[in-house]
C-alpha positions, 0 to 999 in steps of 0.5 A: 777520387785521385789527387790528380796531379801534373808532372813537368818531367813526365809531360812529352810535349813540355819536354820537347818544347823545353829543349827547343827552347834551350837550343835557341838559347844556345844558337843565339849564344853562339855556343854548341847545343848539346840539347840538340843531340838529345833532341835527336836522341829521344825525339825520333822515329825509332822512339815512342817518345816522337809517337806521343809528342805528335799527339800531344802536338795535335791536341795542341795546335787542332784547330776547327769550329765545332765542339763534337768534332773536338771531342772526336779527335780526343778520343781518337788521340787517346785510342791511338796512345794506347797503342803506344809501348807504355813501359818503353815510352816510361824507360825514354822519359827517364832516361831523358830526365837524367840526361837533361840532369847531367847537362843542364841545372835542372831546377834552371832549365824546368823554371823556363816559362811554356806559353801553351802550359796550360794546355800542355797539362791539360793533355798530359792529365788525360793522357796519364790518368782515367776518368774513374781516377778523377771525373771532374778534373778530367773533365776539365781537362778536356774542356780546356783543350776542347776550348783552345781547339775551337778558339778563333784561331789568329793568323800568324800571317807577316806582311811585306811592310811596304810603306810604314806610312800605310801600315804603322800598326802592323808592327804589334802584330807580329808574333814571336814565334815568327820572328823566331823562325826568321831567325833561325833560317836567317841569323845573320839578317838580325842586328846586334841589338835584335839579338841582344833582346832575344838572348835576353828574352830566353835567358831571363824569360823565368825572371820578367822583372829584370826582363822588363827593366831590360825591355824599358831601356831599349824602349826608351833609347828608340824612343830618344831616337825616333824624337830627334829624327822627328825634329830633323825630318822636313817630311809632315807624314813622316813626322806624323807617323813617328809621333805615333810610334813614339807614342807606342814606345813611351807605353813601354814605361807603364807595362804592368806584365810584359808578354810576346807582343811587346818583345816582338814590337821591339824587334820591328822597331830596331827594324825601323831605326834602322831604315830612317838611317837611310832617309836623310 
């Protein structure tokens, strides 16, 4: 059997979600993206690249609860890849790789984590190999996508915080990605220090240490703040309320592996600090 095996330069969708990455980056950088015109070079209607991408997108993001259906939708996508301009679809990956190369440190720029990787690989093992090259790892693979497609699916659902008083927990639900495209459509809208973690979260999110240092910090700073608006505050629900943020906030000093949820936690939390100012 083949040695089966996964190639970050070859993969579509690890491709694209890498420059939507670096054109984050360079948004919260202030700085011009040139990833933005590769993106649009590589990724649009005219290539076969944008034709692959959307398959790899729905084997990604399908959701539904019965595994024979999951099964029918990979084999449909992998018909429909067939119909794909192989030796074209190869030329553009190429030719994407160089660009990425001549723009970007290459080495940097592929060490950047992608928080669906594994399913990513997954796709891209079915897409580029056959079953005869290596059932059992095939297998595998359509196991892992099968699964992730049939998982209860979390809504990524933001409520109005109308009163922290009546939904204090609401701020660890809140997901990256939403704080991400709130962010996108609505830049100016963010404090310095909200924009200060995300810059630090995409630019050291290979290097979860120092991420984490950073994260620890600004933790503990809120926290100092929210303790002595605890002491000066007369109100005893609200002095409740904080007690149990601060509680949320000194957890932040034990996190053996940071992830999304406790960067998105922090960015409600500014929000907070940010709206006792105004209560006196």
């Amino acid at each position: 059997m083949k040695n089966i095996k996964h190639s970050k330069y070859k993969n579509t969708g690890m491709l694209f979600e890498l420059l939507i990455r670096q054109i984050t980056s360079d948004i919260i950088s202030g700085t011009d993206s040139v990833a933005t015109g590769i993106l649009k070079k590589f990724f649009n209607k005219n290539t076969e690249m944008i034709k692959e991408y959307k398959l790899y997108k729905t084997l990604c993001e399908e959701k539904i609860s019965s595994e024979t259906k999951s099964s029918m939708i990979i084999e449909a996508v992998l018909s429909a890849r067939k119909k794909i301009n192989k030796k074209k679809l190869s030329e553009e990956k190429y030719n994407l790789v160089r660009e990425i190369t001549q723009n970007f440190d290459i080495n940097e720029f592929f060490q950047t984590k992608v928080k669906n990787y594994k399913i990513l690989a997954s796709v891209y093992k079915i897409f580029e190999y056959r079953e005869i090259d290596n059932p059992v790892e095939i297998t595998r693979s359509k196991m892992t996508i099968m699964e992730n497609m049939t998982s209860n699916l979390k809504k990524d659902v933001i409520q109005e915080q109308t009163s922290f008083n009546s939904e204090p927990k609401e701020i660890r639900l809140m997901s990256y990605k939403i704080l991400v495209e709130k962010f996108n459509k609505k830049y100016g809208e963010l404090s310095g220090n909200q924009k200060s973690l995300l810059r630090e979260y995409i630019e050291n999110v290979s290097n979860t240490n120092n991420l984490k240092v950073y994260v620890q910090t600004e933790a503990n700073k809120l926290q100092s703040i929210l303790e002595k608006k605890i002491v000066s505050t007369k109100d005893t629900t609200l002095k409740i309320k904080l007690s149990e943020v601060s509680d949320l906030l000194n957890q932040y000093a034990s996190i053996k592996n940071l992830d999304e949820n406790h960067i998105s936690a922090l960015l409600r939390y500014y929000d907070l600090v940010n709206d006792l100012k105004e209560i006196k």
